[in-house]
VOPAGU-2260 file (C-alpha; in pm, 1 decimal, decimal comma):
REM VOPAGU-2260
SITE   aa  ch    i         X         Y         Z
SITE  UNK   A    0   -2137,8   10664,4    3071,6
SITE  UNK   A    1   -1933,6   10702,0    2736,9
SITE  UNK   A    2   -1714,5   10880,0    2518,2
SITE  UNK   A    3   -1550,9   10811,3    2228,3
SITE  UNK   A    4   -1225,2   10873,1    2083,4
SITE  UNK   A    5   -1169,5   10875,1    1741,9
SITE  UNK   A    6    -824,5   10951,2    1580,7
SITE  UNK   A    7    -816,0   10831,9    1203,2
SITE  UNK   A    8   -1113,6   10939,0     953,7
SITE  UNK   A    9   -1032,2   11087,4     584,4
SITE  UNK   A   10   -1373,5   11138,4     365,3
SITE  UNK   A   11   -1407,5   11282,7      54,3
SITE  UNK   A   12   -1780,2   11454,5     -38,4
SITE  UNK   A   13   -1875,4   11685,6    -331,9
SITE  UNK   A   14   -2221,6   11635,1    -426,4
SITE  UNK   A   15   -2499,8   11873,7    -544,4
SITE  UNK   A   16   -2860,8   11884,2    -401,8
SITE  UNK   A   17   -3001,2   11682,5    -709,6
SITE  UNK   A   18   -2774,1   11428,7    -621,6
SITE  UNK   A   19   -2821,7   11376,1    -262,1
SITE  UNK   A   20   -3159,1   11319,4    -345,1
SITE  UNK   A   21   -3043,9   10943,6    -441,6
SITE  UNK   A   22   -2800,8   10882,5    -143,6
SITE  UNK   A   23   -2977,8   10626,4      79,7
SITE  UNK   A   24   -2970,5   10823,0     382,9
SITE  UNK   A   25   -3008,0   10499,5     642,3
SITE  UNK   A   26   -2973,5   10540,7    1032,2
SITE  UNK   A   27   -2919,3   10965,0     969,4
SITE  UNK   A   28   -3113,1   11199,2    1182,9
SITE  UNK   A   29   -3311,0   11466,6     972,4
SITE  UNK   A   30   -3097,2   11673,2    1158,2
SITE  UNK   A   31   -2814,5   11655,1     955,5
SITE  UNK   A   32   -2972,2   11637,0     624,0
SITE  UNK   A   33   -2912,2   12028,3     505,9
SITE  UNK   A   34   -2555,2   12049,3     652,8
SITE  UNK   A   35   -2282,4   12183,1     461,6
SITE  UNK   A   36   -2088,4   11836,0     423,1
SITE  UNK   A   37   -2328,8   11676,8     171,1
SITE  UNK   A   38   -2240,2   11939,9     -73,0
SITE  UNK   A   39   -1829,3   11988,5     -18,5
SITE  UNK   A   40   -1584,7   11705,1    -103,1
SITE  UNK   A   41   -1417,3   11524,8     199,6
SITE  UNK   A   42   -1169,1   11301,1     222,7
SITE  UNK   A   43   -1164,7   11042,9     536,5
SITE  UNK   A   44    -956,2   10792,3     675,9
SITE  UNK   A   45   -1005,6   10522,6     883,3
SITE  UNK   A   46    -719,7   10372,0    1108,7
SITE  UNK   A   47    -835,4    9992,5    1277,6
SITE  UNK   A   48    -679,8    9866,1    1558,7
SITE  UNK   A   49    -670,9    9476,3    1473,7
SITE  UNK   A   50    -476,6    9358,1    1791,5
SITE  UNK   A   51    -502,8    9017,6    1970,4
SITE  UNK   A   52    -687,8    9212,1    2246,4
SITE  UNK   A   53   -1008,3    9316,8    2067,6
SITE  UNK   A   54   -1135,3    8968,7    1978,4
SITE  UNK   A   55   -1254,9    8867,6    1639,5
SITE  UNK   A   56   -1604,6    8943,3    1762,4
SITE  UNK   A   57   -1535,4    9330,1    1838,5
SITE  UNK   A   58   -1366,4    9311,1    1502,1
SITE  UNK   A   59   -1632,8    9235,8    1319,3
SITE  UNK   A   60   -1875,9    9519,6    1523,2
SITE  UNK   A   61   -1597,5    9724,9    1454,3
SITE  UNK   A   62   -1625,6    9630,4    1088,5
SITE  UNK   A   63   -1988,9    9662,5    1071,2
SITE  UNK   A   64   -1985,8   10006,5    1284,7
SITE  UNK   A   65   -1773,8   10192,0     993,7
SITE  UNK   A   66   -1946,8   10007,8     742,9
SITE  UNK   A   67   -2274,3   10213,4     899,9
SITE  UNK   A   68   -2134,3   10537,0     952,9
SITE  UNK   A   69   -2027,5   10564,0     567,2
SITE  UNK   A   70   -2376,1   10498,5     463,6
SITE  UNK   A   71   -2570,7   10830,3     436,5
SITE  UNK   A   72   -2235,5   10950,0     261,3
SITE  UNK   A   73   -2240,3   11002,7    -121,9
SITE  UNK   A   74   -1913,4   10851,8    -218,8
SITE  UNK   A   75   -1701,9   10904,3    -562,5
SITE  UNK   A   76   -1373,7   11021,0    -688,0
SITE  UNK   A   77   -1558,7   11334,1    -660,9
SITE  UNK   A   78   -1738,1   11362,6    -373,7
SITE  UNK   A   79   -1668,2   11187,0     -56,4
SITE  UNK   A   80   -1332,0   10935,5     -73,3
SITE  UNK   A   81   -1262,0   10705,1     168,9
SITE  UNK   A   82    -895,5   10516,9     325,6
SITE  UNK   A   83    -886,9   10225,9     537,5
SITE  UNK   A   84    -648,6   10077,2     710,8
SITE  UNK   A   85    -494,0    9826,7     973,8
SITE  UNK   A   86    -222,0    9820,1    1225,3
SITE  UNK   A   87     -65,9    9611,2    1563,9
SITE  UNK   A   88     235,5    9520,8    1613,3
SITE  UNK   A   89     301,3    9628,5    1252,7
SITE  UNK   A   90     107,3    9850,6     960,1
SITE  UNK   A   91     -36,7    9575,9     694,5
SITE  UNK   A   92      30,6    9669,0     344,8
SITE  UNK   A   93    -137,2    9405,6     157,9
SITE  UNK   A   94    -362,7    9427,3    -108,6
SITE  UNK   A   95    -640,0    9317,7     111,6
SITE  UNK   A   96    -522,4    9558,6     412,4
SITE  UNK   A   97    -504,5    9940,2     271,3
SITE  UNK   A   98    -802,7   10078,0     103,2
SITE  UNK   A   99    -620,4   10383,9     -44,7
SITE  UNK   A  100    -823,3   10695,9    -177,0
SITE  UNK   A  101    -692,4   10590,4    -546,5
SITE  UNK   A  102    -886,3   10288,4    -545,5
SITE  UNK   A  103   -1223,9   10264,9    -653,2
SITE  UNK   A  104   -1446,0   10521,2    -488,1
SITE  UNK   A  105   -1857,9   10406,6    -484,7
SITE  UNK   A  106   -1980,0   10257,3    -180,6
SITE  UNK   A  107   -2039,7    9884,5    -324,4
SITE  UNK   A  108   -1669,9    9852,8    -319,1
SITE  UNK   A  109   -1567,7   10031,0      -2,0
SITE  UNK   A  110   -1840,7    9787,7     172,2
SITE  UNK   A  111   -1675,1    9491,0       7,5
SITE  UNK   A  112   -1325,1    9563,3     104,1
SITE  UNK   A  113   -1452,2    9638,8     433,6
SITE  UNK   A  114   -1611,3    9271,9     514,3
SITE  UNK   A  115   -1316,7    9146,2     381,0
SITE  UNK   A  116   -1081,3    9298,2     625,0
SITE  UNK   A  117    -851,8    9075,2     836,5
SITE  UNK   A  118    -838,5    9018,8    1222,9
SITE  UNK   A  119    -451,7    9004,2    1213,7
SITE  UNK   A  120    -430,8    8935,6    1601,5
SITE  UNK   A  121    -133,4    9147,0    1697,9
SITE  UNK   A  122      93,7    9105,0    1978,3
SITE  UNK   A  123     124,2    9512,3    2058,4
SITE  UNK   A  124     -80,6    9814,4    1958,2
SITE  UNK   A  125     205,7   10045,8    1766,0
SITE  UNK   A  126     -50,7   10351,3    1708,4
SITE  UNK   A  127     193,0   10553,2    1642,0
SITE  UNK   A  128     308,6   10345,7    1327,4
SITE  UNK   A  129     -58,0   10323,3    1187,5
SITE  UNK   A  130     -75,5   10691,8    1218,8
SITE  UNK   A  131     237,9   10756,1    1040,8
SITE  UNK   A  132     167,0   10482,9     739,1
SITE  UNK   A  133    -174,5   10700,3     719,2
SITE  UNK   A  134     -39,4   11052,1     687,3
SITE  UNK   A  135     278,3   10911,1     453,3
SITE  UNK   A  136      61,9   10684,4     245,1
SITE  UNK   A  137    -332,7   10746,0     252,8
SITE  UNK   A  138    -320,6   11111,0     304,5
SITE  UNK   A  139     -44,4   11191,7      73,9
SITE  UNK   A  140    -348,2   11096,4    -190,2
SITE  UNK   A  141    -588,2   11330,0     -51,1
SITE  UNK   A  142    -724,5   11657,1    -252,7
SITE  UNK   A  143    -643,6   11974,3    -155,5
SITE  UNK   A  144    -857,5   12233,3     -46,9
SITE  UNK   A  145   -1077,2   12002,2     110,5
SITE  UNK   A  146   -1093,2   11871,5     454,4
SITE  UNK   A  147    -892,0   11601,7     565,1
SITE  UNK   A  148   -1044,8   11368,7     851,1
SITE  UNK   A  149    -890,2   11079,6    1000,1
SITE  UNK   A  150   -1089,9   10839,1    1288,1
SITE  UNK   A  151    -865,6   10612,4    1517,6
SITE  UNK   A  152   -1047,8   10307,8    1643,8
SITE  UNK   A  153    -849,0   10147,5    1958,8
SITE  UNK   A  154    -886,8    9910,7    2253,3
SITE  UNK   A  155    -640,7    9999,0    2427,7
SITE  UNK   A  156    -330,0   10186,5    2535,0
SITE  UNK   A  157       3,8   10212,3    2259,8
SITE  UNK   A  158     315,6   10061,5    2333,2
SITE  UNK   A  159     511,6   10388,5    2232,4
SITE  UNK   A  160     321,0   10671,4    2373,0
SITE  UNK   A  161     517,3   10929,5    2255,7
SITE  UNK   A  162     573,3   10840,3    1942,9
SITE  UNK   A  163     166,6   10812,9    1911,2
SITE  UNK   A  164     175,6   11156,6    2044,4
SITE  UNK   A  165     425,0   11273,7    1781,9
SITE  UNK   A  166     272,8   11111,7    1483,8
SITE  UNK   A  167     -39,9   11267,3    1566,0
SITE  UNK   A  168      57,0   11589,5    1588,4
SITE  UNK   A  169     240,7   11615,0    1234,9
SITE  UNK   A  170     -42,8   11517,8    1130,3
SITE  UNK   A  171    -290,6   11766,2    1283,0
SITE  UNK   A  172       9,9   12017,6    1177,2
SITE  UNK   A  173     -16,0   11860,7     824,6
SITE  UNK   A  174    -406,1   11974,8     890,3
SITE  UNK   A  175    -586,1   11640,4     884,8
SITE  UNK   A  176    -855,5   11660,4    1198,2
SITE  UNK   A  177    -826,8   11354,0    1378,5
SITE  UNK   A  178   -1097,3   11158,8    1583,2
SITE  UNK   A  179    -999,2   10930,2    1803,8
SITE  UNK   A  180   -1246,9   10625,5    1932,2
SITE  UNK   A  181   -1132,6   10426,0    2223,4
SITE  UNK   A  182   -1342,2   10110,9    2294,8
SITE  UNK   A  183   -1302,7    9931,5    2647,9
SITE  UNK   A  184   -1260,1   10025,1    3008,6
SITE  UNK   A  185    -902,5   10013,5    3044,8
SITE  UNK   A  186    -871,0   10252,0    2723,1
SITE  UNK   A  187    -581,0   10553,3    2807,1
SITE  UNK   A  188    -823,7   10889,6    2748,6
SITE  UNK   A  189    -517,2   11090,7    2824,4
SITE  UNK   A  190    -350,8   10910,8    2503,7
SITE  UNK   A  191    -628,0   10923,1    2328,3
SITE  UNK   A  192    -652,0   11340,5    2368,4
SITE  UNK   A  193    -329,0   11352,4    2230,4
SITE  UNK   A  194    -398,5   11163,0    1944,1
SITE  UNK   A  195    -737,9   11379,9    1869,6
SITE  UNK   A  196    -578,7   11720,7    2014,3
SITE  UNK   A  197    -926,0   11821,6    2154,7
SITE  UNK   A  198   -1091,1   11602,7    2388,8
SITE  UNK   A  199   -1438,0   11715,6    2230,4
SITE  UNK   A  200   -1289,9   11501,5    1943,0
SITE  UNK   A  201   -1242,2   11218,3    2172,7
SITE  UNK   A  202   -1496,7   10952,9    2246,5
SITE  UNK   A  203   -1437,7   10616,2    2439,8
SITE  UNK   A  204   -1749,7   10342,8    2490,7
SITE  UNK   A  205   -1681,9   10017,3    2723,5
SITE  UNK   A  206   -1800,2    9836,7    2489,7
SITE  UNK   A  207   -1802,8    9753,3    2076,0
SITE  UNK   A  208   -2186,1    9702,8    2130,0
SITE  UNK   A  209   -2222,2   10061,9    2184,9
SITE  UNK   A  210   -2074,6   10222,2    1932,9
SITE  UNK   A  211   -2395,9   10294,6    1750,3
SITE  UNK   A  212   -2448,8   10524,8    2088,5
SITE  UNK   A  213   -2155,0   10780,8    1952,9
SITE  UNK   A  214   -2250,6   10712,6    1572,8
SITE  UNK   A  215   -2452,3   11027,7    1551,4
SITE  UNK   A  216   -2267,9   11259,2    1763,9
SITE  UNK   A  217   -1945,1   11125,9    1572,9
SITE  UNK   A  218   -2110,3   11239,3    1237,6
SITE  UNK   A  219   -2165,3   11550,7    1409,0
SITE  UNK   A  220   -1812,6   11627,7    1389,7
SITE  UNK   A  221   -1752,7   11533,8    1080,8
SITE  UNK   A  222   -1989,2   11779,4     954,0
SITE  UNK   A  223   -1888,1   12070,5    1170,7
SITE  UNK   A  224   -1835,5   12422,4    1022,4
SITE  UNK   A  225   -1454,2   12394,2     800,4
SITE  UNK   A  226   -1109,8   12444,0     990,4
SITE  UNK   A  227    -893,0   12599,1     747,5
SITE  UNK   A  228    -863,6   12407,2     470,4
SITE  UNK   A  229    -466,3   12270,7     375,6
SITE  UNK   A  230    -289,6   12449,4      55,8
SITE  UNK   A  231     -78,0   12158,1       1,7
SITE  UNK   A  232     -96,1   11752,4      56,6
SITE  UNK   A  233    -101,2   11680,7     427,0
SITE  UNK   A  234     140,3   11419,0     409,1
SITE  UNK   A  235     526,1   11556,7     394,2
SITE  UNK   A  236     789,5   11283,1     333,0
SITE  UNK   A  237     964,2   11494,0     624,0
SITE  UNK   A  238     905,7   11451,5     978,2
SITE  UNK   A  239     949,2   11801,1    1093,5
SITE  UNK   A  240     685,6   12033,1    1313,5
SITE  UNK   A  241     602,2   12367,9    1153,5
């Protein structure tokens, strides 16, 4: 049994049939191949849990699992962006630790900054502050008119609940759609609807070896019909609920 929450993903796609005909494609289903979100631009976010729980080893599957679900995208300043980041007991900022939609956009260089990321080790899992940094800091970049995704990979359960709960609802009011991916037994699903909004956004596996189980489904999602698409930048400097 599994499910899979998912609460921090921001791509970026705009691409025109002639085009897609040189995106390597990898583990995609055929399935997929004539939906909507090869052609419109998409901008996704990624939020990684790097706390002293998850083990270097689940890092790196962790690492390797986004790394794989990127691939059949066609990624560009014009087309499909992507944002990564990190958090524990803190958000890291460093050069190495934020991949912000500014930076360069093809999918050599996401893949590089990727493998490079750090296994920090945290003490606590502060959610709620990598959700914040993301809708203040990644997502203030993103375009507008086009959707607005962000996937949240965690172990575990956050330290601050509520303010997890909070942070993720400004920024499903800010209209980013957020995923949220828990990975372990002891994961809280009841946090992690709160953090997605919709449990069919949620998805939770016991283990990092099986998140190539929810890869599909998770692209699924991604490429589901358009919410209404945000008239203005979905990260507001204030923190106040419409």
């Amino acid at each position: 049994m599994w499910k899979v929450i998912l609460a921090l993903s921001c791509v970026m796609l705009v691409c025109d049939s002639a085009s897609l005909a040189g995106v390597e494609r990898g583990w995609l289903s055929e399935v997929f191949l004539d939906k909507d979100c090869f052609k419109g631009p998409i901008d996704i976010a990624f939020v990684f849990d790097s706390s002293s729980s998850i083990w270097y080893q689940n890092f790196t599957k962790a690492q390797k699992f986004v790394t794989s679900f990127i691939d059949p995208f066609y990624i560009g300043p014009h087309n499909v962006r992507i944002g990564i980041m990190m958090y524990a007991d803190q958000v890291y900022t460093g050069p190495n630790d934020v991949y912000y939609f500014t930076n360069n956009q093809n999918k050599a260089d996401v893949d590089r900054f990727i493998a490079g990321l750090q296994w920090y080790a945290g003490e606590r899992t502060e959610t709620g502050l990598g959700i914040e940094f993301m809708r203040k800091n990644i997502m203030s970049e993103a375009r507008t008119g086009v959707r607005h995704i962000c996937i949240v990979i965690t172990d575990g359960e956050s330290q601050d609940s509520k303010k997890t709960a909070d942070e993720a609802k400004l920024a499903r009011n800010a209209g980013i759609q957020m995923m949220a991916v828990g990975v372990s037994e002891s994961v809280n699903e009841e946090e992690l609807n709160k953090i997605a909004g919709d449990p069919s956004q949620v998805y939770i596996v016991e283990t990092y070896d099986e998140l190539d189980q929810i890869k599909e489904d998770l692209f699924g999602k991604a490429c589901e019909k358009e919410k209404p698409k945000p008239t203005k930048k979905p990260c507001c400097c204030e923190d106040k609920e419409s």
